[in-house]
C-alpha positions as CSV (number, residue, x, y, z in Angstrom):
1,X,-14.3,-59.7,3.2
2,X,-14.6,-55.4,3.2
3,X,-17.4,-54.1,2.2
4,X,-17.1,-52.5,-1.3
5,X,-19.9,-50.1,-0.6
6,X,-18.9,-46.8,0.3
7,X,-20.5,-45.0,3.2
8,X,-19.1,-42.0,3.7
9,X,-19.5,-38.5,2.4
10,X,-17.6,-35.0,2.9
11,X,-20.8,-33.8,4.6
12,X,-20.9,-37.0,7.3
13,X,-16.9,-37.0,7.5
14,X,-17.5,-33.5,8.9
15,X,-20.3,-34.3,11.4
16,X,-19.3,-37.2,12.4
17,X,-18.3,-37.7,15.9
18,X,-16.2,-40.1,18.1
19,X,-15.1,-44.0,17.1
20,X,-14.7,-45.8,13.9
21,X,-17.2,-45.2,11.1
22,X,-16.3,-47.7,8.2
23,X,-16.3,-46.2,4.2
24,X,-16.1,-49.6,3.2
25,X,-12.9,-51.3,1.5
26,X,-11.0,-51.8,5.1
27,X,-11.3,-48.1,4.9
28,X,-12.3,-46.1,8.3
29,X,-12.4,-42.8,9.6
30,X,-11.2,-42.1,13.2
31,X,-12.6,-39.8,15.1
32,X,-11.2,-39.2,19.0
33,X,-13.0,-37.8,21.5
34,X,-10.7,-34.8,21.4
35,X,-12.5,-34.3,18.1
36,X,-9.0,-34.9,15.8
37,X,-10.0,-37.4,12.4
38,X,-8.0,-39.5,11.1
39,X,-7.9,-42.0,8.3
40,X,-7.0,-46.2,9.1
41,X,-6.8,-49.3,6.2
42,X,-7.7,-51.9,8.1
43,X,-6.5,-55.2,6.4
44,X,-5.7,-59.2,7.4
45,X,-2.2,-60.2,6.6
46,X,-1.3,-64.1,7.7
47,X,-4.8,-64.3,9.0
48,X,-4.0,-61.7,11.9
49,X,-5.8,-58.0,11.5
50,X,-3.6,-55.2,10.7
51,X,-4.5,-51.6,10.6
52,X,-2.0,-48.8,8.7
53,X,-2.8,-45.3,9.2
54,X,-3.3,-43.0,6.0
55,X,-3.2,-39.4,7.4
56,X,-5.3,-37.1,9.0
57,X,-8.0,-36.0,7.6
58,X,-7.1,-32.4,7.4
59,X,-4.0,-33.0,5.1
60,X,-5.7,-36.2,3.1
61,X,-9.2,-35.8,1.6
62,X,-12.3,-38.6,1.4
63,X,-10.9,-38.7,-2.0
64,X,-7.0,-39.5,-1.8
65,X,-7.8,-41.5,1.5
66,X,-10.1,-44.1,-1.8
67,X,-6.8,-43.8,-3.7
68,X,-4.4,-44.8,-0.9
69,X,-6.6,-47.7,0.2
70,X,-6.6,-49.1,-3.5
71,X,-3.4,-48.7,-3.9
72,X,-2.8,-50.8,-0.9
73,X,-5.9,-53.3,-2.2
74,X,-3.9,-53.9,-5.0
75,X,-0.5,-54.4,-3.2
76,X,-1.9,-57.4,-0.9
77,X,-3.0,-59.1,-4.0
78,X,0.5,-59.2,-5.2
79,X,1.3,-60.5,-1.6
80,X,3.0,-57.7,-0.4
81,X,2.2,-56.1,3.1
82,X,1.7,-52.3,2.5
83,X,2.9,-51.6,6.1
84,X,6.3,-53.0,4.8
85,X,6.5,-51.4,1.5
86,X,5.7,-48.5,3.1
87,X,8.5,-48.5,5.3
88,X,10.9,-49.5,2.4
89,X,9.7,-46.7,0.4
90,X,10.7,-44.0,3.8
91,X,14.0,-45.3,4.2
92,X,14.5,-45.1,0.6
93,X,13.7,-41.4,0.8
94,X,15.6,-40.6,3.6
95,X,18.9,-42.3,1.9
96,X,18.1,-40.3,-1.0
97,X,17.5,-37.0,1.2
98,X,21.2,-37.9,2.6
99,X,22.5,-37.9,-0.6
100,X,21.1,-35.0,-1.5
101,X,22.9,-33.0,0.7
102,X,24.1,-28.9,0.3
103,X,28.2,-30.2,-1.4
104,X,26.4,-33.1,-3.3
105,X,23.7,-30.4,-5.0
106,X,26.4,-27.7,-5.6
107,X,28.8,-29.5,-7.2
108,X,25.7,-30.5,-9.8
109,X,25.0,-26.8,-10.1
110,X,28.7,-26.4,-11.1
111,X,28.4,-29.6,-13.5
112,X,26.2,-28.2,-15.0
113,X,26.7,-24.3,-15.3
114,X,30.5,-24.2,-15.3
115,X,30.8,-24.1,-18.7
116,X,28.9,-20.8,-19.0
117,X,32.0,-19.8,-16.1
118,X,34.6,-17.7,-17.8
119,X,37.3,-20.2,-16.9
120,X,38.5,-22.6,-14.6
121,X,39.9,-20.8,-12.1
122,X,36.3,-19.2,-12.0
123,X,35.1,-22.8,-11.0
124,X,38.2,-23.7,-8.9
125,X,36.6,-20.0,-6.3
126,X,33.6,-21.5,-6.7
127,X,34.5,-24.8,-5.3
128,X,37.0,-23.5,-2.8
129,X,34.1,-21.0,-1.4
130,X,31.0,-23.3,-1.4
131,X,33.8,-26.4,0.6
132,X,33.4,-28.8,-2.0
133,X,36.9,-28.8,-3.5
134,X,38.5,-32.4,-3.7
135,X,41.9,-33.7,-3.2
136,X,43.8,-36.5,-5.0
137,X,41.9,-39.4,-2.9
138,X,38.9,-37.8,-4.1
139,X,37.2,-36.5,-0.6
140,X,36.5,-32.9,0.3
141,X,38.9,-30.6,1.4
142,X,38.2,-28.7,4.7
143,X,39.1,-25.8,3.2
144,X,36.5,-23.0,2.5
145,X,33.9,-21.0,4.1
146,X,30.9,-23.3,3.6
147,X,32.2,-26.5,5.9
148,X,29.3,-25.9,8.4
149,X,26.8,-26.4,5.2
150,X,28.4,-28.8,2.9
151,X,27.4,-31.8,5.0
152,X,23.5,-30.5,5.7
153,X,20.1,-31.7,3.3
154,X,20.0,-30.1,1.5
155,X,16.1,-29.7,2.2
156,X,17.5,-28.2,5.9
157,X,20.1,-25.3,5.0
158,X,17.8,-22.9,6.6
159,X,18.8,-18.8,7.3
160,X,20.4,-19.7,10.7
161,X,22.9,-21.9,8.6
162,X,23.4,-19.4,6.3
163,X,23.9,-16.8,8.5
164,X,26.3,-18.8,10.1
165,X,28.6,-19.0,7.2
166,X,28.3,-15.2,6.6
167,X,28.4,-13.2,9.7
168,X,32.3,-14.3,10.6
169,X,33.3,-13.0,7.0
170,X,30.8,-10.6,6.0
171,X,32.4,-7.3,8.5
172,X,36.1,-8.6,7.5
173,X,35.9,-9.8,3.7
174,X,33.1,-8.3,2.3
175,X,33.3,-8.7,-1.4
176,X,34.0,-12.3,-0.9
177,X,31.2,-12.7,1.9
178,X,29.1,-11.2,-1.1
179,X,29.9,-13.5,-3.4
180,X,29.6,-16.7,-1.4
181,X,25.8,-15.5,-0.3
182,X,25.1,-15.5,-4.0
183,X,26.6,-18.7,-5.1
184,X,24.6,-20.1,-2.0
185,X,21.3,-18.5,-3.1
186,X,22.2,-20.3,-6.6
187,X,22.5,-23.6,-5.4
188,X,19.4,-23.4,-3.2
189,X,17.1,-21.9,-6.1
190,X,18.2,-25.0,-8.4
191,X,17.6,-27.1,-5.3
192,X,14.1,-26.1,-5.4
193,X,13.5,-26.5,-9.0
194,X,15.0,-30.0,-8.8
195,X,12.0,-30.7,-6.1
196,X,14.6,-30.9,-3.7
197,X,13.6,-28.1,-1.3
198,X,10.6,-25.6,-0.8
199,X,9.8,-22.6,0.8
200,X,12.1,-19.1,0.5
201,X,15.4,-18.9,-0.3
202,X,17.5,-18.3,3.2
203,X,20.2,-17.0,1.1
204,X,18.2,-14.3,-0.5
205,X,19.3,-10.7,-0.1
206,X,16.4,-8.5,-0.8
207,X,13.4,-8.7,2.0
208,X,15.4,-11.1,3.9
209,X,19.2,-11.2,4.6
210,X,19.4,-8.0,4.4
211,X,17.1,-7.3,7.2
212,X,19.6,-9.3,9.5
213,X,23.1,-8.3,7.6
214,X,24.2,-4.7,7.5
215,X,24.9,-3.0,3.9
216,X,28.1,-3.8,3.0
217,X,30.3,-0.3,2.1
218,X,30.5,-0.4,-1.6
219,X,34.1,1.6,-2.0
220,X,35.6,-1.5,0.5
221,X,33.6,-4.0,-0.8
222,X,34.3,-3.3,-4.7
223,X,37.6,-3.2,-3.5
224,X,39.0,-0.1,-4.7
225,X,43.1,-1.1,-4.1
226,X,45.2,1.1,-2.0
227,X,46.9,3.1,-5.1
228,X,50.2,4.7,-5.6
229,X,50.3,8.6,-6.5
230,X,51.5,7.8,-10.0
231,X,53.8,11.1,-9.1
232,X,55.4,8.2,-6.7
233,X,55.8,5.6,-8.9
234,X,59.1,6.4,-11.2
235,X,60.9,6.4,-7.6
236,X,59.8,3.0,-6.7
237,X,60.4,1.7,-9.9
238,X,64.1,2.9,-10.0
239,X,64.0,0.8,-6.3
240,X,63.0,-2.0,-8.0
241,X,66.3,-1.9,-10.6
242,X,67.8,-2.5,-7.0
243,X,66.9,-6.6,-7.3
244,X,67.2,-9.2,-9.5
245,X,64.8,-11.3,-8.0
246,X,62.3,-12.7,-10.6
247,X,59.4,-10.7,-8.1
248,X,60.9,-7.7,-9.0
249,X,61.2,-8.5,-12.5
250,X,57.3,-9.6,-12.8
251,X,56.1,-6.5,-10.3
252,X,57.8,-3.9,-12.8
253,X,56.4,-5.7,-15.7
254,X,53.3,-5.8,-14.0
255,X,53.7,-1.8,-13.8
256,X,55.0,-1.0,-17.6
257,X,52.0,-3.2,-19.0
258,X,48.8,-1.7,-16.4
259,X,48.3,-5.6,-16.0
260,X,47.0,-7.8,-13.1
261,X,48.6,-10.1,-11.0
262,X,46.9,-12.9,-12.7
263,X,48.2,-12.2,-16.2
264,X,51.6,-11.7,-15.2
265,X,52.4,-15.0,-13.0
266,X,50.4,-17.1,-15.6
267,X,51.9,-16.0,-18.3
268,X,53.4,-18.5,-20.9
269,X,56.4,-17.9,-23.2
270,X,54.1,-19.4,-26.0
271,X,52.1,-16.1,-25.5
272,X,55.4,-14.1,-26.9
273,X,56.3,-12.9,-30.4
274,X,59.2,-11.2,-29.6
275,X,59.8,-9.8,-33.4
276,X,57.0,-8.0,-33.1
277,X,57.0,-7.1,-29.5
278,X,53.5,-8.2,-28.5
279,X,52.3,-10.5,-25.7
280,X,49.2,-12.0,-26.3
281,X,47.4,-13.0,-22.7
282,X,44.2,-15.6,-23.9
283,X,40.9,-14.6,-22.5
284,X,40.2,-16.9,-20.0
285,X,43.1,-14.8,-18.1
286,X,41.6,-11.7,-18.8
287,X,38.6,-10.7,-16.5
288,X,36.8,-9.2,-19.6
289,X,36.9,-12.5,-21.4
290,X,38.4,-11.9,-24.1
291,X,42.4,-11.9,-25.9
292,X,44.1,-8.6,-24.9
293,X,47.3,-7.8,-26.5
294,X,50.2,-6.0,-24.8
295,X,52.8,-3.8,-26.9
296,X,56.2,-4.7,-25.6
297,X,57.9,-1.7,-24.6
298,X,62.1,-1.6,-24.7
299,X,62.4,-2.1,-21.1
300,X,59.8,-5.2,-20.9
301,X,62.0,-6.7,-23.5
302,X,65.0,-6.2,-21.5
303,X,63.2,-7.6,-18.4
304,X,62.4,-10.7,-20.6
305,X,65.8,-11.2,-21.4
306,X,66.6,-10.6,-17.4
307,X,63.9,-13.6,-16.9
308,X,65.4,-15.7,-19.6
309,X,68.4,-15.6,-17.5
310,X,66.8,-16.7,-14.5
311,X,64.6,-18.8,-15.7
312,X,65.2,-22.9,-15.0
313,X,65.2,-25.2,-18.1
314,X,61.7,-26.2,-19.1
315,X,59.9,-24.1,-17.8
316,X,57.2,-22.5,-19.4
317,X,56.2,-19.5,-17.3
318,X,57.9,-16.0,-18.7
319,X,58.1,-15.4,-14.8
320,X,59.3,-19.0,-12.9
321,X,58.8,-19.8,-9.8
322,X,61.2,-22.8,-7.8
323,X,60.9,-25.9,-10.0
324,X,61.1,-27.1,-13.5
325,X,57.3,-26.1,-14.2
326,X,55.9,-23.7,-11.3
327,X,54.7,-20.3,-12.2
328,X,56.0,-17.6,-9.7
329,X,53.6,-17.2,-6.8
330,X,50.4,-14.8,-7.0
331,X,51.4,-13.7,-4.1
332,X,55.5,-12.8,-4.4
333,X,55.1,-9.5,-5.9
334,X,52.5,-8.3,-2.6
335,X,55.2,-10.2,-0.4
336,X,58.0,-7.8,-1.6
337,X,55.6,-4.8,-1.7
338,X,55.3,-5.5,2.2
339,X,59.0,-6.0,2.4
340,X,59.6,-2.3,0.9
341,X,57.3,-1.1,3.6
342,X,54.8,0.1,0.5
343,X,51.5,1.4,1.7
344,X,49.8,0.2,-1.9
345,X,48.9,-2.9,-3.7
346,X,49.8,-4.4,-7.0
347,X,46.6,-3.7,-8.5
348,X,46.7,-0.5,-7.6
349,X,49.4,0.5,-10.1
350,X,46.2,-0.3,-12.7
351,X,45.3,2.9,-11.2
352,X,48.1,4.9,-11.0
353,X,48.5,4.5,-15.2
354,X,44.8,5.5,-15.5
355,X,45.0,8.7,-13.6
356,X,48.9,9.6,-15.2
357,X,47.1,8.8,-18.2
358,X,44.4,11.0,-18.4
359,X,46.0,13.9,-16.2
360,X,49.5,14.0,-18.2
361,X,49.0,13.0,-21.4
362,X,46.7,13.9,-24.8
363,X,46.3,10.2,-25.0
364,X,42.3,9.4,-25.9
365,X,40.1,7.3,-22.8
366,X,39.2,4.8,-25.4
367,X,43.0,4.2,-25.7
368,X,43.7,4.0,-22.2
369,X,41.2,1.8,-21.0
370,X,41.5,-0.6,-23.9
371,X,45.8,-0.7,-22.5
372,X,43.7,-1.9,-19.0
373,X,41.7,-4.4,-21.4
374,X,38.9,-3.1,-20.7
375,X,35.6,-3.3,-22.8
376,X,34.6,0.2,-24.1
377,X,31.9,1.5,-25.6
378,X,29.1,-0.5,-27.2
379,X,28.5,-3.3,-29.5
380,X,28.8,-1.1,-32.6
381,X,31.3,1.2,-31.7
382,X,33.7,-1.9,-30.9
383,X,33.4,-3.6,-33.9
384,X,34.4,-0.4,-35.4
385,X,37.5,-0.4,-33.3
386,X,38.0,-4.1,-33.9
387,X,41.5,-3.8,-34.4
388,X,42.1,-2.5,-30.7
389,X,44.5,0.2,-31.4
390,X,47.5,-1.8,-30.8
391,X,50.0,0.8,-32.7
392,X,48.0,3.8,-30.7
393,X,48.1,1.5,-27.8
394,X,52.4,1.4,-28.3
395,X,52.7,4.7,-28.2
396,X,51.0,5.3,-25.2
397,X,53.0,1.9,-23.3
398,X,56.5,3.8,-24.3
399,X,54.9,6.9,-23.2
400,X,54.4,5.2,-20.1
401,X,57.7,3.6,-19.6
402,X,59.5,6.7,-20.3
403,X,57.5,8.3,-17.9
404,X,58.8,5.8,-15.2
405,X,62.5,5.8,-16.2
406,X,63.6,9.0,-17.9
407,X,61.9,11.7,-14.9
């Protein structure tokens, strides 16, 4: 039977030299003649001695060494062999730890701060940048830039991972290489609250990655789009009359409204009221996030009614792509851009309208960047404005389109 008296003391732990020098309880320190201590349970299990080590004395104290050795006291009296249960409870860890992997821990973060996100194509990038979009059968894509990490412990995504996500992307698609180091920096930080992780955040700008990363050049990286002269743009749009094709038809839309891609291919004739010539996009299309109504000037109207023409049966898009409920691609309008050899992109025209705005016309800048559904001014002075000029807004849309087909 162990002794229940104990022996030992912080003082003689320290000064105590090499072999086995019992506390009592089956506990004993163990010292080696290289000096390193250790701590050993010594215990009888079938009637055959047993010995389990408890740490070294470095990391466990005289005190938590007691506490581990009563806890094991306690588990032979229910007849279990703490060796064993000790093994159980490490592979139970490590099958947690594998389920706890970088995918599994951002998809939670999504679960559970994606409805703070301003909509769901907002969570769809998130998912299709971090890897950890699913198909029909329910597995992860390979798609995305995160592959290399999805599959990691989380505990493991160290800055070498990292870096290896960012450094193909971050010279060549810099806003999006931005964006991606963020969302991972998320993920991690709520890793670390959840217990999952410690230590610094690999993913952290400040101090860290941007010691190894060079600055990204802000007028690239906010993406400034290559824009027309709006001097330039009546002639294209009078090349545009040229085609028929529904990407015609949604690019010069796009143009006459100052809209983005986004709002134009996903919009819905429910969002029409053609008596009173307004299209009303719903704000979780509009980056802002919130409703922005667009005066419909003669010439959108008659592109509607070109559209209507076009348009299959049942489908609910105001600009249709092939099939009975497809939108028109995001991408048709660039594609035919590139076809007319135009050095310029879609979004650009945003910034042709702003410029002819202010340079040509008398028109107010609250007027003009409201028309771009943008928020201006502050709280107080937009409640004040609640009604967001739509009448001042007209005149300055048909101002516009004459500008572009009467030169």
């Amino acid at each position: 039977m162990a002794r229940t008296t104990k022996r030992l003391t912080t003082r003689s732990v320290a000064a105590a030299g090499p072999g086995m020098h019992a506390d009592g309880d089956g506990l004993y320190l163990v010292v080696k003649a290289s000096g390193a201590k250790s701590w050993s349970f010594v215990f009888f299990w079938n009637g055959k001695r047993s010995e389990m080590g408890l740490g070294r004395v470095v990391d466990v104290p005289l005190g938590r060494a007691r506490e581990l050795v009563a806890i094991a006291r306690a588990q032979l009296r229910d007849g279990i062999n703490p060796i064993v249960a000790r093994k159980a409870a490490q592979a139970a860890a490590e099958r947690d730890a594998a389920i706890h992997t970088f995918g599994i821990e951002a998809e939670a973060y999504i679960d559970v701060h994606g409805a703070g996100f301003r909509n769901e194509k907002h969570k769809w990038q998130w998912r299709a940048t971090l890897s950890i979009e699913r198909g029909d059968d329910g597995k992860f894509k390979d798609t995305g830039f995160c592959l290399s990490l999805r599959d990691l412990p989380i505990a493991d995504v160290d800055t070498k991972a990292v870096l290896e996500v960012l450094q193909p992307i971050w010279h060549t698609k810099q806003e999006t290489a931005s964006r991606v180091r963020g969302r991972i920096e998320r993920v991690l930080d709520a890793a670390k609250v959840k217990g999952l992780r410690d230590g610094e955040n690999p993913a952290r700008w400040r101090g860290h990655l941007s010691t190894l990363l060079p600055k990204r050049q802000k007028l690239a990286a906010r993406g400034h789009q290559r824009a027309m002269p709006y001097a330039d743009v009546p002639a294209f749009v009078a090349r545009l009359h040229g085609s028929k094709a529904m990407a015609a038809l949604a690019l010069e839309w796009t143009i006459l409204a100052a809209a983005r891609t986004g709002e134009t291919v996903g919009g819905k004739l429910t969002e029409l009221d053609r008596k009173a010539r307004v299209w009303t996009v719903p704000a979780d299309r509009i980056k802002a996030g919130r409703e922005h109504r667009v005066p419909l000037t003669d010439r959108m109207m008659e592109i509607l009614a070109l559209a209507d023409t076009a348009r299959d049966e049942g489908n609910p898009h105001i600009f249709a792509g092939p099939g009975q409920h497809r939108p028109l691609s995001n991408m048709a309008m660039m594609q035919l851009m590139k076809r007319m050899a135009v050095d310029a992109t879609v979004h650009g025209f945003r910034s042709a309208f702003r410029d002819w705005a202010g340079d040509e016309t008398d028109f107010a800048r609250e007027v003009a960047e409201a028309a771009l559904a943008h928020v201006v001014g502050d709280e107080t002075e937009r409640a004040y404005r609640r009604g967001d000029a739509l009448e001042r807004r007209r005149k300055l849309m048909t101002a516009w389109s004459e500008y572009l087909h009467h030169r």
